[in-house]
C-alpha positions as CSV (number, residue, x, y, z in Angstrom):
1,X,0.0,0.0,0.0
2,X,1.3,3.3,-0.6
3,X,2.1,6.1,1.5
4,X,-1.1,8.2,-0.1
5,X,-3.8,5.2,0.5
6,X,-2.4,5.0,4.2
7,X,-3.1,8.2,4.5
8,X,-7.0,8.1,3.2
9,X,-7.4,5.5,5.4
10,X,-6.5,7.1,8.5
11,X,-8.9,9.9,7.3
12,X,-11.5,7.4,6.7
13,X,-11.3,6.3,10.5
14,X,-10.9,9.9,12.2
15,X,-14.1,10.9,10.2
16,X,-15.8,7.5,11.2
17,X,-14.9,8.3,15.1
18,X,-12.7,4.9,15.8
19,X,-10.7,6.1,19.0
20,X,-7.2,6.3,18.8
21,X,-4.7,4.3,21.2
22,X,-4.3,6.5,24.7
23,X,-1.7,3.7,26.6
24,X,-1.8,6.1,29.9
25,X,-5.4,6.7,29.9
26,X,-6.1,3.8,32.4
27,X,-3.1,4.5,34.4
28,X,-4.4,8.4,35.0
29,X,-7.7,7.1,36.2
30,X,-5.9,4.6,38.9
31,X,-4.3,7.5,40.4
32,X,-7.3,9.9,41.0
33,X,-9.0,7.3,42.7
34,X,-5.7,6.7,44.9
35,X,-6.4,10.0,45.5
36,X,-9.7,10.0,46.5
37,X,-9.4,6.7,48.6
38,X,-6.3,8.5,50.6
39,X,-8.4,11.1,51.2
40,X,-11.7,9.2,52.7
41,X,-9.0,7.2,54.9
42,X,-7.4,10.5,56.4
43,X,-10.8,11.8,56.8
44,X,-12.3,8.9,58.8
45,X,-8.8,8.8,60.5
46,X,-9.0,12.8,61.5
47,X,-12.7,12.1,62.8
48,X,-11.9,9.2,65.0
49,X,-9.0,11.4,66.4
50,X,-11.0,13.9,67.5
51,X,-13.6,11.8,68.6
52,X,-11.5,10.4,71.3
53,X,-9.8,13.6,72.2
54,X,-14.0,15.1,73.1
55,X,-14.1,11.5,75.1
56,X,-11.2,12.5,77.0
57,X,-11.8,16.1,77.5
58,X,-15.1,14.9,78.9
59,X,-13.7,12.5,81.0
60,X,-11.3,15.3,82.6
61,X,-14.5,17.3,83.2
62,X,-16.8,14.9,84.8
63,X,-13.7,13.9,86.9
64,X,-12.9,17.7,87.9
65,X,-16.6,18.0,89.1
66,X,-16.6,15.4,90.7
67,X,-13.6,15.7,92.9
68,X,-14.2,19.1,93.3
69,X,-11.3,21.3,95.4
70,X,-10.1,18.8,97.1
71,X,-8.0,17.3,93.1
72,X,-6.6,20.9,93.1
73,X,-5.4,20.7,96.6
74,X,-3.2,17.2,96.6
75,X,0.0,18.2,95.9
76,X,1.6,16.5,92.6
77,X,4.4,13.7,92.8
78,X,7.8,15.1,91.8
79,X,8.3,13.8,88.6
80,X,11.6,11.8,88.2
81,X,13.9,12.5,85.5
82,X,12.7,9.6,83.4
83,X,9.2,10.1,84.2
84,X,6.9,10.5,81.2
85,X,5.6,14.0,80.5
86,X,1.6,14.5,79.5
87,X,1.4,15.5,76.3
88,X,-0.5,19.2,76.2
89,X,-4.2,18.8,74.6
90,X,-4.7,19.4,71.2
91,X,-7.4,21.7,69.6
92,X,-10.3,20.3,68.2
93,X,-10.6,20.7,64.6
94,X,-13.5,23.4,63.3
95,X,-14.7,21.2,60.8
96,X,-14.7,17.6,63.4
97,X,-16.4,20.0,66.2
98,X,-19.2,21.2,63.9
99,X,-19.6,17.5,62.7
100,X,-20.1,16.7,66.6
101,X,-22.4,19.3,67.1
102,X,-24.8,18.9,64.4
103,X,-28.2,18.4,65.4
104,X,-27.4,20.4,68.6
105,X,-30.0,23.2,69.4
106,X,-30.2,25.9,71.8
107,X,-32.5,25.3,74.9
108,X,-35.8,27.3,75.0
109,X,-35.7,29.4,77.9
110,X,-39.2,31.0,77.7
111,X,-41.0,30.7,80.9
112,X,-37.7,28.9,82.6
113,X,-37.0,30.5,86.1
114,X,-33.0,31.4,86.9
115,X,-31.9,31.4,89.9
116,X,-30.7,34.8,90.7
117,X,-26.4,35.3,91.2
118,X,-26.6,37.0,94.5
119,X,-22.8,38.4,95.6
120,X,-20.4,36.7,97.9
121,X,-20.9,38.1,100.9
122,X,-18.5,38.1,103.5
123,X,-19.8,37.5,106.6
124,X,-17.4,40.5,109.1
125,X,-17.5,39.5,113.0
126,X,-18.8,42.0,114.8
127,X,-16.0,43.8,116.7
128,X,-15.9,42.9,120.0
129,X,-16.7,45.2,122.7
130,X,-14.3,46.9,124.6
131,X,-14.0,45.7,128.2
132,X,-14.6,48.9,130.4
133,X,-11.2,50.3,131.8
134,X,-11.4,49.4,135.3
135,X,-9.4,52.8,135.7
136,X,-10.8,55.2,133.7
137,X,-13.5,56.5,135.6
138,X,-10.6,56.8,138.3
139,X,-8.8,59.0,135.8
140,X,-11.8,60.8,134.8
141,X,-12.4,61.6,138.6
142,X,-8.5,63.0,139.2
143,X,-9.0,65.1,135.9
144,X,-12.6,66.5,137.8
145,X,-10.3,67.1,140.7
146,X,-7.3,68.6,139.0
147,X,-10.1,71.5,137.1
148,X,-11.8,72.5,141.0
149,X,-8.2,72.9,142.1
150,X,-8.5,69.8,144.3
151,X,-4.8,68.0,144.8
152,X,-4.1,66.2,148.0
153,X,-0.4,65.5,149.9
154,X,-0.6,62.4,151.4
155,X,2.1,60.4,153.5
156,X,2.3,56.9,155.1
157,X,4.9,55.2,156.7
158,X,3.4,51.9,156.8
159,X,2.4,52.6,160.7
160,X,0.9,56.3,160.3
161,X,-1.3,57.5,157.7
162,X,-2.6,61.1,157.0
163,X,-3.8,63.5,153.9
164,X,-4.6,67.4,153.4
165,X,-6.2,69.2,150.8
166,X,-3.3,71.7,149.9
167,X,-6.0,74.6,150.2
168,X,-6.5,73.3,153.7
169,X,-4.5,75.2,156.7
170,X,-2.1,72.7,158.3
171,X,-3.0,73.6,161.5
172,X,-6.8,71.7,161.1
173,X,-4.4,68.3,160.5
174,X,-2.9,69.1,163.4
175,X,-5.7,69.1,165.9
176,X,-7.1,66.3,164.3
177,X,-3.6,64.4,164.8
178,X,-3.9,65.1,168.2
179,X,-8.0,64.3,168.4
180,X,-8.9,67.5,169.8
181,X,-12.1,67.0,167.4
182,X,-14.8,65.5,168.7
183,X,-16.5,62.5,166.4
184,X,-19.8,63.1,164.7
185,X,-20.1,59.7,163.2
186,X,-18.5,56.4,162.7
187,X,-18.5,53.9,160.0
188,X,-17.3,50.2,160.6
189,X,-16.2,48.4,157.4
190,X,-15.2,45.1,159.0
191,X,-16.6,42.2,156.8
192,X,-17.1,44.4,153.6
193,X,-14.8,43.5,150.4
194,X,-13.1,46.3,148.8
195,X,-16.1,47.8,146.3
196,X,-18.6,46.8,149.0
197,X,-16.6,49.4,151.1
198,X,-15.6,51.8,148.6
199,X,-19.5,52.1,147.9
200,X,-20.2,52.8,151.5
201,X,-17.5,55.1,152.4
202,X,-18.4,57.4,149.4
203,X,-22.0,57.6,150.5
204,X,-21.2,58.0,154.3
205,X,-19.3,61.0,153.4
206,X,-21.3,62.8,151.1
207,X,-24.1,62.1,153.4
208,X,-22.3,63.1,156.7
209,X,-20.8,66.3,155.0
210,X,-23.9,67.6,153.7
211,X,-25.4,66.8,157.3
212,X,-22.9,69.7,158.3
213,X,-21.2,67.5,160.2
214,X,-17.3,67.8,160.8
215,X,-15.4,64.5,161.8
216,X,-15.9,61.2,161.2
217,X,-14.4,58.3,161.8
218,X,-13.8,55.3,159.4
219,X,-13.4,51.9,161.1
220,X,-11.0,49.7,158.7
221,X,-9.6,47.2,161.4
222,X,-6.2,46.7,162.3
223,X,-5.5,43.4,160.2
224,X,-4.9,41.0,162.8
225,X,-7.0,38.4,160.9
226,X,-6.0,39.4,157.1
227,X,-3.3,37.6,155.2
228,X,0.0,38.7,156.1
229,X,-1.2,40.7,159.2
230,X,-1.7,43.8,157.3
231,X,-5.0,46.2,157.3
232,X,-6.5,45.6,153.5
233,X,-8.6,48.8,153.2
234,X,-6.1,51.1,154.8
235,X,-4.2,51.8,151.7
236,X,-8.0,51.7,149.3
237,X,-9.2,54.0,152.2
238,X,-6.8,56.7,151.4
239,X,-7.0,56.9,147.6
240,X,-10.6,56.8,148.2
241,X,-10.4,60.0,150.0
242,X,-7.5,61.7,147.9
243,X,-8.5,60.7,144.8
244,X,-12.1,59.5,144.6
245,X,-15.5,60.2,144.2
246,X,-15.3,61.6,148.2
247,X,-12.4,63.6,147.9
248,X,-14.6,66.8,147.1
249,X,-16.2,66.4,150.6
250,X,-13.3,65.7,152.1
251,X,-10.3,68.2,153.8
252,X,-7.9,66.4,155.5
253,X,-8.0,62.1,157.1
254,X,-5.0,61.1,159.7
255,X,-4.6,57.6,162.2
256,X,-6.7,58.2,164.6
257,X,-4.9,58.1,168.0
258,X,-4.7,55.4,170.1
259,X,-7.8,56.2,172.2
260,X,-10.1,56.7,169.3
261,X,-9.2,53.5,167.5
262,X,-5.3,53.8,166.9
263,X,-4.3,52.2,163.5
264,X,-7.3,50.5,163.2
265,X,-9.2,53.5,162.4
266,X,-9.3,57.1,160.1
267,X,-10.1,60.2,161.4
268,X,-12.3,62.0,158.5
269,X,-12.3,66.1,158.4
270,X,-14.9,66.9,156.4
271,X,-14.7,69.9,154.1
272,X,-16.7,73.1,154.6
């Protein structure tokens, strides 16, 4: 056959639509479905991974509320040097979350009651009252004293007691050393404890001074039967006077002498 009826004849065929030989058409067609079977299998591989990784995450939540503060309080083993480290948690894919929460809807919350969030409120103790300053009121009574000019020298030698108003002439505390008053009143303390006979001391006074009276005589006992021998009022007796609540009503108090009571007893002038 010659070169020109080849030639016919292959025009015959192309204009009859015979295909033509493609060797590599078969081989192109293995390789996109390679392609698209790689790709299902990395899909359904990505979907189980994040499926276990919302399993876990769950797990860790339901086991945090359920253990409450007291997991966050234990304190953690040191870890040795070999000692495997927790992997940190990897993000969920967009696409494998969405494919999780398909079908989910939002709850309707028409006619659904919430419980109102109310502040922490802490709960402050009430501060405590302040016990009462057994002295202040004996302060407050000195700085009464101090402002009417009322200031007191007072000396004891452990046998011999006696005070005087400074605005009180030192001969009065002189006569009544030597008794040449006579006694309007007497007051005997025996048995009373020390606010029992602070109490009646202050009201005697104030009573027996504004009775005009002049000298009185407080009856504190000598001691004999007290621990250690000594008088327990004697020493309460004299601040009482100098410094109290009877020390306005009061101009000078000395041991009486021995025929009036001797250390057992005060002898009272009462102010004017």
């Amino acid at each position: 056959m010659t070169k020109r009826s080849k030639a016919r004849t292959t025009k015959v065929a192309k204009a009859a639509g015979e295909p033509f030989f493609q060797p590599f058409a078969g081989l192109k067609r293995s390789l996109q479905k390679q392609k698209q079977e790689k790709k299902k299998e990395e899909a359904r591989i990505a979907t189980a991974e994040a499926a276990k990784r919302v399993q876990r995450t769950s797990a860790i939540v339901l086991s945090a509320s359920t253990e409450g503060t007291s997991t966050a309080a234990k304190p953690t083993a040191p870890r040795g040097p070999g000692a495997p480290v927790d992997a940190p948690p990897q993000p969920i894919d967009p696409d494998t979350f969405a494919i999780y929460m398909s079908g989910v809807r939002a709850l309707d919350h028409k006619g659904v009651e919430r419980i109102p969030v109310t502040a922490s409120r802490v709960e402050r103790a009430a501060p405590m009252a302040q016990s009462p300053d057994p002295d202040a009121e004996a302060r407050e009574r000195m700085r009464s004293l101090v402002a009417e000019g009322i200031r007191f020298e007072v000396t004891d030698d452990g046998h011999h007691l006696e005070g005087r108003r400074l605005d009180v002439d030192p001969r009065a505390l002189r006569l009544l050393r030597r008794g040449r008053f006579s006694i309007d009143g007497s007051l005997d303390l025996h048995g009373h404890r020390v606010e029992e006979a602070r109490l009646a001391i202050e009201a005697f006074v104030r009573r027996r001074q504004g009775d005009g009276d002049r000298v009185i005589a407080l009856i504190h006992g000598k001691g004999n039967h007290s621990p250690g021998g000594r008088a327990v009022l004697r020493g309460e007796i004299a601040a009482w006077l100098s410094h109290g609540a009877a020390a306005r009503h009061v101009a000078a108090f000395v041991t009486a002498p021995e025929e009036d009571g001797g250390s057992g007893t005060l002898l009272v002038l009462l102010a004017r």
